[in-house]
VOPA-59732 format. One record per residue (C-alpha): residue in one letter; x, y, z. Coordinates in steps of 0.05 Angstrom, whole numbers, plus 5000, padded with zeros to 4 digits. Example, Ala and Ser with C-alpha at 12.3 -4.5 7.8 and 13.67 -1.06 7.14 Angstrom:
<bamars>
+---------+------+------+------+
| residuo |   xx |   yy |   zz |
+---------+------+------+------+
|       a | 5246 | 4910 | 5156 |
|       s | 5273 | 4979 | 5143 |
+---------+------+------+------+
</bamars>
This chain:
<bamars>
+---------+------+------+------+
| residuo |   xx |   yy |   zz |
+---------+------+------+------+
|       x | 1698 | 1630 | 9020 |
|       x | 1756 | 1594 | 8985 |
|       x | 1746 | 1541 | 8940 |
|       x | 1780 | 1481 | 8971 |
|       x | 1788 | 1423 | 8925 |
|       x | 1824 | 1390 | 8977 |
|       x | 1797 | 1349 | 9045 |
|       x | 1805 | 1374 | 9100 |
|       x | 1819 | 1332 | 9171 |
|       x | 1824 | 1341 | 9242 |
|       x | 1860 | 1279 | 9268 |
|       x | 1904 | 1273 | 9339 |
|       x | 1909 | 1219 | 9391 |
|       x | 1830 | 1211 | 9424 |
|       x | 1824 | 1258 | 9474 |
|       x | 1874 | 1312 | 9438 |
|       x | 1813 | 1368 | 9426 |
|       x | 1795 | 1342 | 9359 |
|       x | 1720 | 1363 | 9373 |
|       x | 1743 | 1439 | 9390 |
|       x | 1779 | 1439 | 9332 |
|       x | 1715 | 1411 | 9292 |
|       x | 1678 | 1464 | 9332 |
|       x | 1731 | 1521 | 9322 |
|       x | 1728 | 1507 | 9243 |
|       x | 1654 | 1499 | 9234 |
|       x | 1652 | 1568 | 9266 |
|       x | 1697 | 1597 | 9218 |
|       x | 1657 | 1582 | 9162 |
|       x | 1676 | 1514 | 9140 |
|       x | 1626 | 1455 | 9125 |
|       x | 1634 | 1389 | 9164 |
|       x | 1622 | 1325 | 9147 |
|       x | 1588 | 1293 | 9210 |
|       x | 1529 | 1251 | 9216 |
|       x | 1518 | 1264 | 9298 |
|       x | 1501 | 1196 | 9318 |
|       x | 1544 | 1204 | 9376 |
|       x | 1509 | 1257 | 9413 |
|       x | 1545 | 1305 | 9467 |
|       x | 1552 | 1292 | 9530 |
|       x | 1603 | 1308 | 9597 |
|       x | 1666 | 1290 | 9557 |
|       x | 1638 | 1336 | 9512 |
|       x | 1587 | 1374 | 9515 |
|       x | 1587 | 1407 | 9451 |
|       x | 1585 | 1345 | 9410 |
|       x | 1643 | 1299 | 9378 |
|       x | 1624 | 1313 | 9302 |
|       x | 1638 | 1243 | 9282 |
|       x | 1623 | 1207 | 9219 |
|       x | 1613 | 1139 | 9222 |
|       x | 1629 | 1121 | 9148 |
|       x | 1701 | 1139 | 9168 |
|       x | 1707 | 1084 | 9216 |
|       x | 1696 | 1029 | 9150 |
|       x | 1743 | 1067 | 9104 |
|       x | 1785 | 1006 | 9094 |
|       x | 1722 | 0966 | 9075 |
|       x | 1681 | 1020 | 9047 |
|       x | 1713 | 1093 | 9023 |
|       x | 1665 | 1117 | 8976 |
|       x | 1644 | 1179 | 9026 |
|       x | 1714 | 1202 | 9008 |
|       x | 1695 | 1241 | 8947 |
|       x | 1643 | 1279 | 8975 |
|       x | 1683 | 1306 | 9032 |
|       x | 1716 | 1349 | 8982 |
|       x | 1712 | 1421 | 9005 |
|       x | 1697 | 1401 | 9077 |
|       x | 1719 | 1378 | 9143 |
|       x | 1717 | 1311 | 9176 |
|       x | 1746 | 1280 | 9235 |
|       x | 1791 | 1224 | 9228 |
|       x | 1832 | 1187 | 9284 |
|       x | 1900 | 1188 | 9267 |
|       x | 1896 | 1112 | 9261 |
|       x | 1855 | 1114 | 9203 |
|       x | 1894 | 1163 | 9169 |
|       x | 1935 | 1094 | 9134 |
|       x | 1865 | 1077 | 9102 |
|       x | 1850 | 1136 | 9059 |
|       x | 1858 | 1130 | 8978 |
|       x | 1917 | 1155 | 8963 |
|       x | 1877 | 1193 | 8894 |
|       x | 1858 | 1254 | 8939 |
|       x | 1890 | 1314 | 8968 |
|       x | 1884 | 1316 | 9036 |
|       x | 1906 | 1372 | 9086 |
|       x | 1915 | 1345 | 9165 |
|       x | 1907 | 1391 | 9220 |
|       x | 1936 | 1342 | 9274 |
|       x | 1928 | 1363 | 9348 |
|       x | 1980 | 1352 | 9400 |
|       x | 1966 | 1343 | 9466 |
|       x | 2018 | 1326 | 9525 |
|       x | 2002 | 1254 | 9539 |
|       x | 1985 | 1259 | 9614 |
|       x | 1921 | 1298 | 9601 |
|       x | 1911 | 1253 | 9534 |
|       x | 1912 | 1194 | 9586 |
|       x | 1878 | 1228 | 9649 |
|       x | 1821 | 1255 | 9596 |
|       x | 1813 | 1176 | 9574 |
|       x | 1810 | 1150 | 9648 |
|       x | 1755 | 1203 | 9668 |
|       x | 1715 | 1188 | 9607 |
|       x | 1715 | 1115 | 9618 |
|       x | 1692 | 1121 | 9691 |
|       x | 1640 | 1169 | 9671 |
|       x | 1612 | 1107 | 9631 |
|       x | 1629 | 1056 | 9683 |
|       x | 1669 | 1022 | 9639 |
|       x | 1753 | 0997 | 9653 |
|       x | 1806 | 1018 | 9604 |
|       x | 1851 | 0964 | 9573 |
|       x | 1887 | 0944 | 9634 |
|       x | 1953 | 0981 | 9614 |
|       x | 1985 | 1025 | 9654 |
|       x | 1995 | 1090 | 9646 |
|       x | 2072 | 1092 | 9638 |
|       x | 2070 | 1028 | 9578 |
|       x | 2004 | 1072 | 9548 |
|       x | 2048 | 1132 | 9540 |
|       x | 2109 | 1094 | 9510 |
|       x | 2057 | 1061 | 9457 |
|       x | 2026 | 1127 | 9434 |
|       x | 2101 | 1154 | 9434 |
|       x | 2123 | 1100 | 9388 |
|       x | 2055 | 1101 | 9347 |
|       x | 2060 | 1178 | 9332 |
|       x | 2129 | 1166 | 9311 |
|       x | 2114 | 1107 | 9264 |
|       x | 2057 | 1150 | 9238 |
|       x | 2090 | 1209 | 9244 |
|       x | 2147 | 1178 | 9197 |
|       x | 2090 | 1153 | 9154 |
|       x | 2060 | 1220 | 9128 |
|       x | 2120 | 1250 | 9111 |
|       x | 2133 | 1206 | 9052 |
|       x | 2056 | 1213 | 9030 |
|       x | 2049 | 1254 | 8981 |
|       x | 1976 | 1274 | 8984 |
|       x | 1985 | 1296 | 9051 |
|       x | 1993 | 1365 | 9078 |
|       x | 2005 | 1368 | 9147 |
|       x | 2004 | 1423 | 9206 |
|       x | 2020 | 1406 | 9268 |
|       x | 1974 | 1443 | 9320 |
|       x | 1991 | 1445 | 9398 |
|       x | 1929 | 1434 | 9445 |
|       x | 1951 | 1477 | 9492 |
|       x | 1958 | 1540 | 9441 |
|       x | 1895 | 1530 | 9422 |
|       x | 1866 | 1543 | 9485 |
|       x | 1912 | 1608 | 9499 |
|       x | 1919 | 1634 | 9439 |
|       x | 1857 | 1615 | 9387 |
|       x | 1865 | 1681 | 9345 |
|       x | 1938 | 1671 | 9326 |
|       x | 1923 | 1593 | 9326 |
|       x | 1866 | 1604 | 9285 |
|       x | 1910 | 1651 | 9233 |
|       x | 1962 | 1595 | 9219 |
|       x | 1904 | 1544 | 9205 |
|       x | 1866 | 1600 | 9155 |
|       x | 1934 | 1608 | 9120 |
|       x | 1947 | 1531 | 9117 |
|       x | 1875 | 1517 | 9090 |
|       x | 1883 | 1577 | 9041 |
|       x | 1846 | 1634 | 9073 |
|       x | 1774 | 1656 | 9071 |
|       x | 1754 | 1626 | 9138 |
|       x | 1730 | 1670 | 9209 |
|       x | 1785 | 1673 | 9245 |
|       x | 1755 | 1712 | 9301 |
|       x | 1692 | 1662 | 9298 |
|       x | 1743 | 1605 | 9302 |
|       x | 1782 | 1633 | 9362 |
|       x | 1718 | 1650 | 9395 |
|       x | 1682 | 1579 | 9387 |
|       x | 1740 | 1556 | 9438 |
|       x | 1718 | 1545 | 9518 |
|       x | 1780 | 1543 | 9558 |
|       x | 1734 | 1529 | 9611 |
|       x | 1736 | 1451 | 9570 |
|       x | 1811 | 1450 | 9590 |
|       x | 1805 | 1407 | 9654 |
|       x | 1861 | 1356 | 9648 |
|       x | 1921 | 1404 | 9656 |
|       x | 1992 | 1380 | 9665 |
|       x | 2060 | 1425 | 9664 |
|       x | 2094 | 1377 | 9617 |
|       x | 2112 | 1389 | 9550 |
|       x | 2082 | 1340 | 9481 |
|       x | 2133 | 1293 | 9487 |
+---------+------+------+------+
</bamars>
């Protein structure tokens, strides 16, 4: 296994397969940081590997050292509050916004509970002009590496998705693990759109 001084983070939009990718990279080898207080369940059924600390970063980052070497799952929104003392490598997941916004609205009825009350069309414009703010944001960071990883490519093509992200995280990792941790069968909010 490599030695990774570096963190490591799966962020996206919610609902952009963060948790395959958590799944996909666990698999390969790599150790995640997750505490599994939110269990699985139909949204997903193999688990969202979050870790609650993460959600208090602004407050509270001291679980920021000890993710060194590992994997953790940050929302992209959270992504401002990190210490800039670190080296952190992104792995940000892209997902066309119709199925970002159809796998929201089935998740929320699942739990009988309403979504914010915007509609669909001013949801996608405010994620549009989020992911360009933030987008904008991490390119002038310079303790961020980013790569850019399409949804959709992971699902068709895990082995050659799963190559790019060894290479990026500087080898060592099961690539054929990683591709084979992915369920397509999970893809069930499909549009024909492209990202953006």
């Amino acid at each position: 296994m490599a030695q990774r001084d570096f963190i490591t983070i799966v962020s996206g939009l919610p609902r952009s397969g963060t948790s395959m990718m958590m799944q996909a990279l666990e698999a390969g080898g790599m150790p995640v940081l997750t505490d599994h207080v939110r269990t699985s369940d139909d949204d997903n059924p193999k688990g969202y590997y979050e870790f609650e600390p993460v959600k208090r970063t602004k407050q509270d980052p001291s679980w920021v050292p000890n993710a060194r070497g590992k994997v953790v799952k940050v929302i992209y929104s959270l992504l401002y509050d990190l210490p800039q003392n670190f080296e952190y490598r992104v792995i940000f997941l892209e997902r066309e916004l119709d199925e970002v916004l159809a796998s929201q609205k089935k998740m929320l009825q699942r739990r009988g509970q309403k979504g914010a009350g915007v509609d669909d069309a001013k949801m996608k414009e405010l994620f549009r002009a989020q992911l360009v703010k933030f987008n904008h944001w991490i390119r002038n960071q310079k303790c961020f590496r980013m790569l850019p990883v399409q949804y959709a490519a992971m699902i068709t093509d895990p082995l050659k998705t799963a190559e790019k992200i060894n290479q990026f995280l500087g080898g060592g990792l099961d690539v054929q693990a990683m591709a084979a941790a992915v369920d397509p069968t999970l893809y069930r909010n499909k549009t024909n759109n492209c990202f953006y």
